[in-house]
C-alpha positions in Angstrom: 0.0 0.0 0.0 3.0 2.2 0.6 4.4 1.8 -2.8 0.8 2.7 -4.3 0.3 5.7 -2.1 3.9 7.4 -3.3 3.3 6.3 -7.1 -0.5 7.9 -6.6 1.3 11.3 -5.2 4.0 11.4 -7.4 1.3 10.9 -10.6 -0.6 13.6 -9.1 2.4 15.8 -9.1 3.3 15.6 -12.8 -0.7 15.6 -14.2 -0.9 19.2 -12.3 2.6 20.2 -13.9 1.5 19.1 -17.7 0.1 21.5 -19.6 -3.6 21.6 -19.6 -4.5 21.1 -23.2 -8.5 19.8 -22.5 -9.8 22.5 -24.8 -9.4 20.1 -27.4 -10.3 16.4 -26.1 -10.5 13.7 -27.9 -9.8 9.6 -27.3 -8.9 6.6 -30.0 -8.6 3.5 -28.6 -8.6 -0.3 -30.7 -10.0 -3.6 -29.4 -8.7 -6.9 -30.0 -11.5 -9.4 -29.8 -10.9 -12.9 -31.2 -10.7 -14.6 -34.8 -9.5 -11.2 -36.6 -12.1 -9.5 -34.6 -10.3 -5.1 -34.6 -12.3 -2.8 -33.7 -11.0 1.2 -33.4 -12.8 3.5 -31.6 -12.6 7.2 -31.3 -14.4 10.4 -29.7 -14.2 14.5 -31.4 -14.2 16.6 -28.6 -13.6 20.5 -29.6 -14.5 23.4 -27.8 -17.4 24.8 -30.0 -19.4 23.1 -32.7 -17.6 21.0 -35.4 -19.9 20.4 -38.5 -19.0 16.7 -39.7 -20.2 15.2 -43.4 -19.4 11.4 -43.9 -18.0 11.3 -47.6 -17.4 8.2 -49.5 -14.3 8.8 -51.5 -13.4 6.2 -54.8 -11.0 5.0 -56.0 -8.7 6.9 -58.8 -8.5 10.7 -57.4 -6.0 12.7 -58.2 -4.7 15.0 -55.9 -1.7 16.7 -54.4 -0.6 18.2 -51.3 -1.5 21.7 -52.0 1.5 23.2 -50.2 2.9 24.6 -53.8 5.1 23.5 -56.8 6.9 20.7 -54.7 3.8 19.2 -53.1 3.7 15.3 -53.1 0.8 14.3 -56.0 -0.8 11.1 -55.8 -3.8 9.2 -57.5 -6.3 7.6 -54.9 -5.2 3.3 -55.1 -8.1 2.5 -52.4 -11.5 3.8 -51.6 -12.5 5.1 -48.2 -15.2 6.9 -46.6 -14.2 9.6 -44.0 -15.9 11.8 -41.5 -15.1 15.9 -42.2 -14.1 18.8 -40.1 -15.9 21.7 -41.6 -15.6 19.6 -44.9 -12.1 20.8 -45.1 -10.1 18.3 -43.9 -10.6 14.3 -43.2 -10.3 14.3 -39.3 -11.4 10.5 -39.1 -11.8 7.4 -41.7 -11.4 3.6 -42.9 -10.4 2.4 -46.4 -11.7 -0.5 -48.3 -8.7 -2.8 -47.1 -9.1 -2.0 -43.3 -6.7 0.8 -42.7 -7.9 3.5 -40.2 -6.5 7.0 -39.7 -7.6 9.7 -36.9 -6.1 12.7 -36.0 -6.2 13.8 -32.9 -5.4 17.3 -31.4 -1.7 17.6 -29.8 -0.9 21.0 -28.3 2.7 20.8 -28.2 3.7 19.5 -31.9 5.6 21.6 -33.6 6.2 21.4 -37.3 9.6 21.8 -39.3 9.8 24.9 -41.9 9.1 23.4 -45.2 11.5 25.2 -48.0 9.8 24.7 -51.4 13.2 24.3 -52.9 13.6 21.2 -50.4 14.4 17.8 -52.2 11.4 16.3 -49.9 7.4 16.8 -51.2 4.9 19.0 -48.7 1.7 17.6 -47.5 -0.8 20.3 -46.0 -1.8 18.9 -42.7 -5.6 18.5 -44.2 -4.5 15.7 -46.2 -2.6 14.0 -43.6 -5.4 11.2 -43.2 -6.6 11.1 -46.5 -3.3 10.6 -47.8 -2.5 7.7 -45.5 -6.1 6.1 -46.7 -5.8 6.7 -50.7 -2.3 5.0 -50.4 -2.1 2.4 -47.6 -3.4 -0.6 -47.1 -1.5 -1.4 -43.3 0.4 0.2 -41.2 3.6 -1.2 -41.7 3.4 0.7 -45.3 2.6 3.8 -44.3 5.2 3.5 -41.3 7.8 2.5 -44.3 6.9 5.5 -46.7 7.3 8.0 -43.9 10.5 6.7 -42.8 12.3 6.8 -45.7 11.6 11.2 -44.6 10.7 12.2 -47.8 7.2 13.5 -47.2 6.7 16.8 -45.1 3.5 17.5 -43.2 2.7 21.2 -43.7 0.7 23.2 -40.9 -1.2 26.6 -41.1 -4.2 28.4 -38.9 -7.4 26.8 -38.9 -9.2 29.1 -41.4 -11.6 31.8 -39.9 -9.9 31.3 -36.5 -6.3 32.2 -35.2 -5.9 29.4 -34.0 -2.7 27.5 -35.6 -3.5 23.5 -36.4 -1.6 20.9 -33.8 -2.6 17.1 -34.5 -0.8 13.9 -34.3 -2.3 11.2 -36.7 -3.2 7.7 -35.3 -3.1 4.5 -37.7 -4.8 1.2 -37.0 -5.3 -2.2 -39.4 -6.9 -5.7 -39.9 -4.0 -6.6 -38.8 -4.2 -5.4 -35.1 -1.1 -3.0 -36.2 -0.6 0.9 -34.6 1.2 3.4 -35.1 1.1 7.1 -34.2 2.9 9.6 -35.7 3.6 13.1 -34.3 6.0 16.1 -34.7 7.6 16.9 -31.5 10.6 19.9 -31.7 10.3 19.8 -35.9 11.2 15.9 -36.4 8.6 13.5 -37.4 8.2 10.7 -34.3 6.5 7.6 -35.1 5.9 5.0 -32.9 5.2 1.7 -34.1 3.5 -1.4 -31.9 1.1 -3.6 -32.2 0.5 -2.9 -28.1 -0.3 1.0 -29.0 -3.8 0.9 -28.9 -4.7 4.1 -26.8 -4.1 7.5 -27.4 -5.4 10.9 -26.4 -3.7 14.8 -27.0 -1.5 15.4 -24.6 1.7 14.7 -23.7 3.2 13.3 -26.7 3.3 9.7 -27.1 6.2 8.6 -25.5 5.1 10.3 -22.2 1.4 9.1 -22.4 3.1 6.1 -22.3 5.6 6.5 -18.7 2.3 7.7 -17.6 0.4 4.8 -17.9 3.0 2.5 -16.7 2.6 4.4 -13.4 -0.9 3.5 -13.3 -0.5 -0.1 -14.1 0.9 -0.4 -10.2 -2.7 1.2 -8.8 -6.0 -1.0 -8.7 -7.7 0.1 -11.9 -11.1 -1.6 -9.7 -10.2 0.5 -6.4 -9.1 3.5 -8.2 -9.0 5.6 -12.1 -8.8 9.3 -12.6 -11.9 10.5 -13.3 -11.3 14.0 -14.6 -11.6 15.4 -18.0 -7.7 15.5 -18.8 -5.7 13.9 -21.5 -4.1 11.7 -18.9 -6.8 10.6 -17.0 -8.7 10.0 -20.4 -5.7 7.7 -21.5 -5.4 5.9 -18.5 -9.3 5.0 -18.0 -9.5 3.8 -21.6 -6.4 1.5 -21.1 -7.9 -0.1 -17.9 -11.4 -0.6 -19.6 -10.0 -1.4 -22.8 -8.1 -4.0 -21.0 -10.8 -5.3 -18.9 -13.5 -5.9 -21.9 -13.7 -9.8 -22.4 -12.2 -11.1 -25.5 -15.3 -12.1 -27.8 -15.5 -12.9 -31.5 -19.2 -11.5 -31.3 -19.4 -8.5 -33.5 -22.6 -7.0 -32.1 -21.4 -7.4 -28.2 -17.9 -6.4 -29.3 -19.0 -3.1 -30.5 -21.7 -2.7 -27.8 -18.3 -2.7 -25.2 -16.4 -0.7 -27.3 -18.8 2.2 -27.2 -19.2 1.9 -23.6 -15.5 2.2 -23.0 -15.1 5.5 -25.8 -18.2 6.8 -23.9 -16.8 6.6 -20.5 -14.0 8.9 -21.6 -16.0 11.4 -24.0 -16.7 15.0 -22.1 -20.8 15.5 -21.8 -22.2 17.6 -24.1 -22.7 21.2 -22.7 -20.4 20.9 -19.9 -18.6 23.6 -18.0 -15.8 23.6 -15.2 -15.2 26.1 -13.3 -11.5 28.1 -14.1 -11.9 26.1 -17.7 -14.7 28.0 -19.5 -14.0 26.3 -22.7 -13.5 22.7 -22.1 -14.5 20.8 -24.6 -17.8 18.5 -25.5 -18.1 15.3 -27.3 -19.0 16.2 -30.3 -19.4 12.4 -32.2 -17.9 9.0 -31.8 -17.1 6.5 -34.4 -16.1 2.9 -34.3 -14.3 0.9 -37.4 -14.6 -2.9 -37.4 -11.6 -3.1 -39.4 -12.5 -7.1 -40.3 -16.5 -6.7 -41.2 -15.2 -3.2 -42.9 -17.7 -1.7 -41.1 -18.1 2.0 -40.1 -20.0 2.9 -36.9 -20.9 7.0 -36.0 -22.6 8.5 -33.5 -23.6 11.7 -32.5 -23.6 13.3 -29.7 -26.8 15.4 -30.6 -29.2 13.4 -32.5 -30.1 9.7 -30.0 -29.3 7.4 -33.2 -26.4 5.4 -33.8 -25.6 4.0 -37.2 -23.2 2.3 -39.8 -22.0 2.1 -43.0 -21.0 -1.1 -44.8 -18.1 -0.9 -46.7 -18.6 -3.9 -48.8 -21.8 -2.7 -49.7 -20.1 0.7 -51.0 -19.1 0.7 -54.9 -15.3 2.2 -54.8 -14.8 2.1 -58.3 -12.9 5.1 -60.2 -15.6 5.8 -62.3 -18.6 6.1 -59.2 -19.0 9.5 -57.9 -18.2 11.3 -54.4 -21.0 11.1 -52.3 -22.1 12.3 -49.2 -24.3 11.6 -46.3 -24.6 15.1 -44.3 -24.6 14.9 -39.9 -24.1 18.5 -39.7 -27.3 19.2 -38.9 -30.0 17.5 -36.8 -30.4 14.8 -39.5 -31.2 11.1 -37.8 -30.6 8.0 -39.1 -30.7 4.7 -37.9 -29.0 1.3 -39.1 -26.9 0.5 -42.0 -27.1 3.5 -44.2 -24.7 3.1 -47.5 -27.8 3.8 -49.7 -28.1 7.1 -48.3 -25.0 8.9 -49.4 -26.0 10.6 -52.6 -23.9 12.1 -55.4 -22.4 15.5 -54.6 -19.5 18.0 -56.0 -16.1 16.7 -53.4 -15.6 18.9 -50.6 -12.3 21.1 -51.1 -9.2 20.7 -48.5 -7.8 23.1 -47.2 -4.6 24.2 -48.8 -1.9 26.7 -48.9 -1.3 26.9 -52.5 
């Protein structure tokens, strides 16, 4: 008990000395049930509202990475569908082989200075997901293409706000692969394990991770953190994530999945005293990475519901299409013959 009281005091310690970054919330955890059974999970927690559009993207777009002359250009290999920010940006998605990318918020990334006369190609941060889905079919790919360090991601202020854009990108497959990728002092930091299935914002990875090995030495059924904070967020999601049975029941396995991303989403409309903008739960998604189904939820409308991938035509010559959330639209159940043909939203770009 002695040991667990000073590891409780000294955790205490270094949560009040981290910087307080819960303006900008959000939690992405994967589940390993059994036969092939992956299921990522993740919650959008922002301080205001965050219009989101689900988009099913095809196969065979071109694009590039709209940072200027030297951006990286690409042609979509695999189809995807993706949930929008302000239908500027992909902030969540899954592709047609089982590759999963969110991007989370991380306060203290900072970017390197991208010289347009650089031998490496730009990639504006908006495109940082939909890149990885267009081109990647596992992790262990996209790990190997960013390597190599010839691919820079390019950051800029959220338009209409002044607010500059921070996120770390996390990838997941059918495999049960992870990685997450951040830029911490200018230099790209990936890290790359199969056992890195939580993540919140803030600290970077590697310290979300010293964090958590703390709390591995305290009960998780006598004591968890219950606050709002990145770290207390990460720590609750790793002991529940943990504690969910192993099942190969798709219906009960996403049923515990949601019940563990809930327990660490923010309530809607909440306010804490000294922290006037802390953010809401704004929508939750879940991809079953084998099934190559796409769960979303919103936090403002009581329906959950799911698009079936394999049900989705991703060939080159089908159109974008769009089902719209942004509103107080409800639907319920599986929903792929609701997305209807509309003009592609445009990134956001600096070029």
């Amino acid at each position: 008990m002695k040991k667990n009281n000073s590891l409780l005091a000294i955790l205490l310690t270094l949560l009040f000395l981290l910087p307080d970054f819960t303006t900008f919330a959000c939690t992405r955890l994967v589940y390993k049930g059994k036969d092939g059974l992956y299921l990522t999970a993740r919650s959008m927690d922002w301080k205001t509202e965050i219009p989101p559009n689900l988009w099913i993207l095809p196969r065979g777009i071109s694009r590039t990475g709209k940072v200027g002359p030297n951006s990286v250009k690409w042609t979509a290999k695999y189809g995807s569908i993706g949930t929008t920010a302000w239908d500027i940006a992909t902030a969540d998605g899954m592709n047609e082989k089982g590759l999963v990318a969110n991007m989370l918020w991380l306060g203290e990334s900072t970017y390197p200075k991208y010289e347009q006369k650089s031998d490496k190609n730009g990639l504006v941060v908006s495109l940082w997901g939909q890149y990885m889905l267009d081109n990647f079919a596992t992790v262990a790919e996209a790990v190997e293409k960013f390597e190599k360090d010839k691919i820079i991601v390019v950051s800029d202020m959220i338009p209409g706000t002044d607010m500059f854009t921070t996120v770390h990108l996390a990838l997941s497959d059918a495999t049960g692969d992870n990685a997450v990728m951040e830029y911490v002092n200018g230099k790209l930091s990936i890290h790359h394990d199969r056992s890195y299935n939580v993540m919140t914002n803030s600290p970077t990875y590697d310290k979300q991770l010293a964090l958590n090995e703390y709390w591995k030495e305290i009960p998780g059924a006598e004591f968890l953190p219950g606050t709002n904070k990145a770290a207390d967020r990460f720590v609750r999601a790793s002991y529940y994530l943990d504690a969910l049975p192993q099942v190969d029941n798709t219906r009960v396995a996403v049923a515990s999945v949601f019940s563990v991303i809930r327990n660490c989403s923010v309530p809607l409309g909440i306010t804490t005293e000294n922290q006037p903008n802390i953010s809401s739960t704004r929508w939750r998604t879940i991809s079953d990475h084998k099934n190559l189904m796409y769960y979303f939820e919103s936090t403002t409308t009581p329906n959950t519901f799911w698009i079936d991938l394999k049900k989705v035509d991703f060939d080159a010559k089908t159109p974008v299409k769009k089902l719209a959330v942004d509103g107080i639209q409800t639907y319920a159940g599986e929903t792929s013959a609701l997305f209807e043909p509309t003009e592609p939203f445009v990134f956001f770009g600096l070029d």
